[in-house]
C-alpha positions in Angstrom: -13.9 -65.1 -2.9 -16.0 -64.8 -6.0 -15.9 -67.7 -8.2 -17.4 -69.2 -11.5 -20.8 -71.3 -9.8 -18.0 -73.8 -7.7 -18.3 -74.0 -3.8 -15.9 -71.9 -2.3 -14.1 -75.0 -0.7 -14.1 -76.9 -3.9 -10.3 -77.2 -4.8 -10.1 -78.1 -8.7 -7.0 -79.7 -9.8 -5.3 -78.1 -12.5 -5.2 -79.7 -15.6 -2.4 -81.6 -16.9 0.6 -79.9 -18.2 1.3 -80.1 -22.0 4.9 -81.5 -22.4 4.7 -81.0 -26.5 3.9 -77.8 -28.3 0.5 -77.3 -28.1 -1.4 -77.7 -31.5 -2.6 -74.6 -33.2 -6.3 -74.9 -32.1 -5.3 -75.1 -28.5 -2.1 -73.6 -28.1 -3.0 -72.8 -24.3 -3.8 -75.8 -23.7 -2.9 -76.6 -19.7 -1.7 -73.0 -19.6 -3.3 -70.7 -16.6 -3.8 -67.1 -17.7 -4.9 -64.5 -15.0 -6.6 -61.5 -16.5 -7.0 -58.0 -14.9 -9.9 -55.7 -15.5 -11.5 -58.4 -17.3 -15.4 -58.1 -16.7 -16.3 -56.1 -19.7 -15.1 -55.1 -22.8 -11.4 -55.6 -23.6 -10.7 -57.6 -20.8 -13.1 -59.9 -22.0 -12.6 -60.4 -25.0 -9.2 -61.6 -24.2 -10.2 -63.3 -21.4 -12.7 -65.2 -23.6 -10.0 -65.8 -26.5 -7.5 -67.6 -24.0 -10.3 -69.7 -22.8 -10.7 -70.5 -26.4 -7.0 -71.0 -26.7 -7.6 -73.7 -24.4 -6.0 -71.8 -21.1 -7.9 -71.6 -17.8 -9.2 -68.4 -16.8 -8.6 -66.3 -14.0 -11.2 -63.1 -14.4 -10.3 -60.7 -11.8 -12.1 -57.4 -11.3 -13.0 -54.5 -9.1 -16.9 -55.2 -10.2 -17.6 -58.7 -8.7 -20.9 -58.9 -10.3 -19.5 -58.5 -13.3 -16.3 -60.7 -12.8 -19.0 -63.2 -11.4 -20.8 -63.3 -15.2 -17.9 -63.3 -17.2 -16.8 -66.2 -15.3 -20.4 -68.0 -15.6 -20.1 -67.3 -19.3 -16.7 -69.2 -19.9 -17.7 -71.7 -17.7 -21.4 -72.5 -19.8 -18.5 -73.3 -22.4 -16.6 -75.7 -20.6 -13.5 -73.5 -20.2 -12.4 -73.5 -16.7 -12.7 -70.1 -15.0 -12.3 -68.6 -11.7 -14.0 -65.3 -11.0 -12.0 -62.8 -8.0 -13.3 -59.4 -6.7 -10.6 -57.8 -6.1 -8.6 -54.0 -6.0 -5.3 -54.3 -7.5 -4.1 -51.0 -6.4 -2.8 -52.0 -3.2 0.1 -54.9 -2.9 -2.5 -56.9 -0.6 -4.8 -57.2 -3.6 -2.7 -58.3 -5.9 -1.1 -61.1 -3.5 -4.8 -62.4 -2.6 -6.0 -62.6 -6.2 -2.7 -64.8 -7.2 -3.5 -66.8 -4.1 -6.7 -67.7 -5.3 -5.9 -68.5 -8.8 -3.2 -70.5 -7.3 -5.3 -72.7 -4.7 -7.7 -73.8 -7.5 -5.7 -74.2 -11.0 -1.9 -74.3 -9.7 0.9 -71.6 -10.3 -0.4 -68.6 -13.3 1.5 -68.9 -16.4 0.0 -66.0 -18.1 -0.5 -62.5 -17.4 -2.6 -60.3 -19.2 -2.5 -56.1 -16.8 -5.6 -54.7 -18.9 -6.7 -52.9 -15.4 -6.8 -49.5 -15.0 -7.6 -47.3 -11.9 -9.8 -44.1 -13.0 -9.1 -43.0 -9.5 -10.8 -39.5 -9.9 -12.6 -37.6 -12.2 -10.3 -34.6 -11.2 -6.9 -36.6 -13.3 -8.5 -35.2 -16.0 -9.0 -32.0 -18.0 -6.3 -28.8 -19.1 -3.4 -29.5 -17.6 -2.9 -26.2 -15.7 -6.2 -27.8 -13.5 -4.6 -30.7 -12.6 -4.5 -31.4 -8.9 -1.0 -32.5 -8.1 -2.3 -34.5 -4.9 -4.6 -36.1 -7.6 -1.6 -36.7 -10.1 0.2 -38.6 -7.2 -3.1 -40.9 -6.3 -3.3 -41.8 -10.0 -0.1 -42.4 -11.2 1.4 -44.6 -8.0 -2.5 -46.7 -8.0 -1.8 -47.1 -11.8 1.7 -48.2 -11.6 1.1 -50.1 -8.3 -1.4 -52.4 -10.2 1.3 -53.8 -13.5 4.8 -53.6 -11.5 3.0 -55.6 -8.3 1.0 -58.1 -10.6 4.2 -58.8 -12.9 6.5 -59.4 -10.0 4.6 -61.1 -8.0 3.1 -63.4 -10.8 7.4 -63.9 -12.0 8.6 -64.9 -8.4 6.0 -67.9 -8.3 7.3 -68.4 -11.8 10.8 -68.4 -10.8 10.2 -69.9 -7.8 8.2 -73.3 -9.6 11.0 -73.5 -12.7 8.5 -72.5 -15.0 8.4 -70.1 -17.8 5.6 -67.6 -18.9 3.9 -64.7 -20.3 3.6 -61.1 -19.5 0.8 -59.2 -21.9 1.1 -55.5 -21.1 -2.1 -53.4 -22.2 -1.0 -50.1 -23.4 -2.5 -47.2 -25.5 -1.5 -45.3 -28.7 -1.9 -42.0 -26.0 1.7 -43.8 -24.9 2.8 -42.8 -28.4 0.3 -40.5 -29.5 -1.0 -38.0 -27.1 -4.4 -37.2 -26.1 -5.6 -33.6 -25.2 -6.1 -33.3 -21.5 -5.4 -36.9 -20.5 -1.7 -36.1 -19.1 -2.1 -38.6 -16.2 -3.2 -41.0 -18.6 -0.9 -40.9 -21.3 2.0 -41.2 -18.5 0.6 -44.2 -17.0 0.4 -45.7 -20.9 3.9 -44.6 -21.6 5.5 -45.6 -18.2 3.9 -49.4 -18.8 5.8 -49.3 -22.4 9.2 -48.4 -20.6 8.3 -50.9 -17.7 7.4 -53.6 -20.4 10.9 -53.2 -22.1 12.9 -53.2 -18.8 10.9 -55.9 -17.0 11.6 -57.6 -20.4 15.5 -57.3 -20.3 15.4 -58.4 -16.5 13.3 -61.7 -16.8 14.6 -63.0 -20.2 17.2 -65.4 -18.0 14.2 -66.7 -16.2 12.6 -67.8 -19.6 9.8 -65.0 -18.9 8.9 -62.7 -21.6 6.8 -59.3 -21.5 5.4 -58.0 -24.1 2.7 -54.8 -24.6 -0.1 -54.1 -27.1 -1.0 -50.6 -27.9 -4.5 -50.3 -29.2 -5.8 -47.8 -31.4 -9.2 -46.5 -31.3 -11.5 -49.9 -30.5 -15.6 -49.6 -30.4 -16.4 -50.3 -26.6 -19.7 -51.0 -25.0 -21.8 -52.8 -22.4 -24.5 -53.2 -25.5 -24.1 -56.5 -27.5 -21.8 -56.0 -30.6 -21.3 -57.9 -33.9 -17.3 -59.0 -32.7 -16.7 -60.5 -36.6 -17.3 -57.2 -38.5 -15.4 -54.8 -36.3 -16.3 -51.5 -35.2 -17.5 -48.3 -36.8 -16.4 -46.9 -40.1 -14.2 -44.3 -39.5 -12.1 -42.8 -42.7 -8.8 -41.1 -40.7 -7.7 -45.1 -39.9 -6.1 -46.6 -42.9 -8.0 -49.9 -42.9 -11.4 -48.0 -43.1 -12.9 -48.7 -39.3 -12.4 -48.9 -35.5 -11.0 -52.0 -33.9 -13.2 -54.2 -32.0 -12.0 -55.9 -28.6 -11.3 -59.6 -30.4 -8.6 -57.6 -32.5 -6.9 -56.8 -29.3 -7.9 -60.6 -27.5 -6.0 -62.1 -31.2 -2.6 -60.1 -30.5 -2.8 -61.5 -26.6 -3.2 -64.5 -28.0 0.0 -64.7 -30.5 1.8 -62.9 -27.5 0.5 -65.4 -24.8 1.7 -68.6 -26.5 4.2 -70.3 -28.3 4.2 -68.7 -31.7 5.7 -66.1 -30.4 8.6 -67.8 -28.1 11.3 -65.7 -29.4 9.6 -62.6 -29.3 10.0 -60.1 -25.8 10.1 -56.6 -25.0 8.2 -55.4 -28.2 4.8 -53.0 -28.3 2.8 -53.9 -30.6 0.4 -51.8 -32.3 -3.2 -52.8 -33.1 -4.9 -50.0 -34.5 -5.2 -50.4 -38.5 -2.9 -48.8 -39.3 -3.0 -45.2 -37.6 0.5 -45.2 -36.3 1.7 -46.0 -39.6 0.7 -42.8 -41.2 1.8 -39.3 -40.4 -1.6 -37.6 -40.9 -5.1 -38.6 -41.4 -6.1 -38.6 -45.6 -8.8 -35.4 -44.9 -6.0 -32.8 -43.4 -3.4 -34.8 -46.3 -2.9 -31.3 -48.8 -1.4 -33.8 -51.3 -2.9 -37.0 -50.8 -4.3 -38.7 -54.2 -7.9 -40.0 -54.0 -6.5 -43.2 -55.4 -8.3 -46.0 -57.3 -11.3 -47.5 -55.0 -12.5 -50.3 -57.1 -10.6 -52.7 -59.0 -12.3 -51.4 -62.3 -10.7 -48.1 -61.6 -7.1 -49.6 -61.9 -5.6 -49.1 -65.8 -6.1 -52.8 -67.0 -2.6 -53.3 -67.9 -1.7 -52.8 -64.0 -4.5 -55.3 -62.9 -3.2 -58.3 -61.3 
């Protein structure tokens, strides 16, 4: 077991439950949130926002090096965090990372599947290349890794009384496809059927599952400028790429208790490029439009 700097035998309670709503700069507070494919990038980010939420952290990764920093970052902060190398593609994974989370913060209340399995660089390309023995590998690893870690996180759920939150991490190629990612873009849109089903099936049990869908979202191992987003980019509405805290702030609403009545739901997070049926440069019609204030006739101003 990889952890945050702690012994391995060190067994830290878990903090106290919350019996009010949490306040709105803590609303995780005494929560437990277990996030896969969380060393770099996305994963992160959310990782680091539910910390920030007040939740402890469970970073679990196929990189234990990298699961290993993450973990030493939160924990520099005071956020309690657990690092766990693990592979998620097979059942035995999955159960051994909950056991861990379990042994030192108590029973996960909060799922985040980010994960994903590359498997082989032979999923990809045209189509008619596709190797169906590949195809197989990559889609059962890929759907192995959310259906295992949401059932077997809702039976310790069920099993303890407790409610919780499922936080599904999708892709507009589930919506929106890419060229020559066809095992990708199934995976994406078998998680968005999966998230409404699973949703239907654990509403009794007071456990909701939910999905975000980013659009495109500037990702790197360099250091990045998280407030002012990522590149400019004119075909998304808003005028720029995402950055991984937009993602980690949808987790967040989704993860707590602003959003209690809300289950079953993608949510897209992409500046608008869903919204609009094609990009303003291929628009035959599309009016330039005012781009300053001055430009607007004055008796239209507000």
């Amino acid at each position: 077991m990889i952890n945050s700097g702690e012994s391995e035998s060190a067994a830290d309670p878990a903090p106290p439950r919350q019996e009010t709503t949490p306040g709105i700069e803590a609303p995780l507070q005494g929560r437990v949130a277990l996030v896969t494919g969380s060393a770099r990038n996305i994963g992160r980010a959310i990782a680091d926002r539910l910390g920030a939420a007040g939740a402890s952290v469970v970073i679990v990764d196929i990189d234990a090096a990298a699961a290993d920093a993450a973990a030493d970052h939160l924990t520099s902060l005071g956020i309690p965090s657990l690092a766990i190398a693990a592979d998620l593609t097979a059942t035995e994974g999955i159960d051994s990372a909950f056991a861990q989370a379990e042994d030192r913060f108590g029973v996960v209340d909060v799922l985040v599947n980010n994960a994903y399995a590359r498997i082989d660089e032979n999923c990809f390309g045209p189509f008619l290349t596709i190797d169906p023995n590949n195809w197989e590998r990559f889609f059962a690893a890929n759907t192995t890794m959310f259906f295992g870690a949401c059932q077997r996180f809702a039976r310790a759920l069920a099993h303890a009384e407790q409610t919780g939150s499922i936080v599904n991490i999708s892709s507009h190629g589930a919506a929106r496809a890419h060229r020559e990612h066809v095992p990708y873009d199934s995976v994406k849109g078998a998680m968005e059927s999966f998230t409404r089903a699973a949703a239907v099936d654990l509403a009794p049990w007071g456990i909701r599952v939910n999905a975000v869908r980013p659009g495109s979202i500037l990702v790197t191992d360099e250091a990045v400028d998280w407030g002012t987003g990522g590149r400019q980019d004119t075909q998304i509405p808003l005028g720029r790429q995402g950055n991984p805290f937009d993602v980690a702030n949808s987790v967040l609403y989704l993860a707590g208790p602003a959003s209690a009545y809300v289950t079953g739901q993608i949510f897209n997070v992409d500046g608008g490029l869903a919204a609009q049926a094609r990009a303003p440069q291929v628009e035959p019609h599309a009016p330039a439009g005012p781009t300053t204030l001055t430009e607007i006739p004055a008796t239209l101003r507000p």
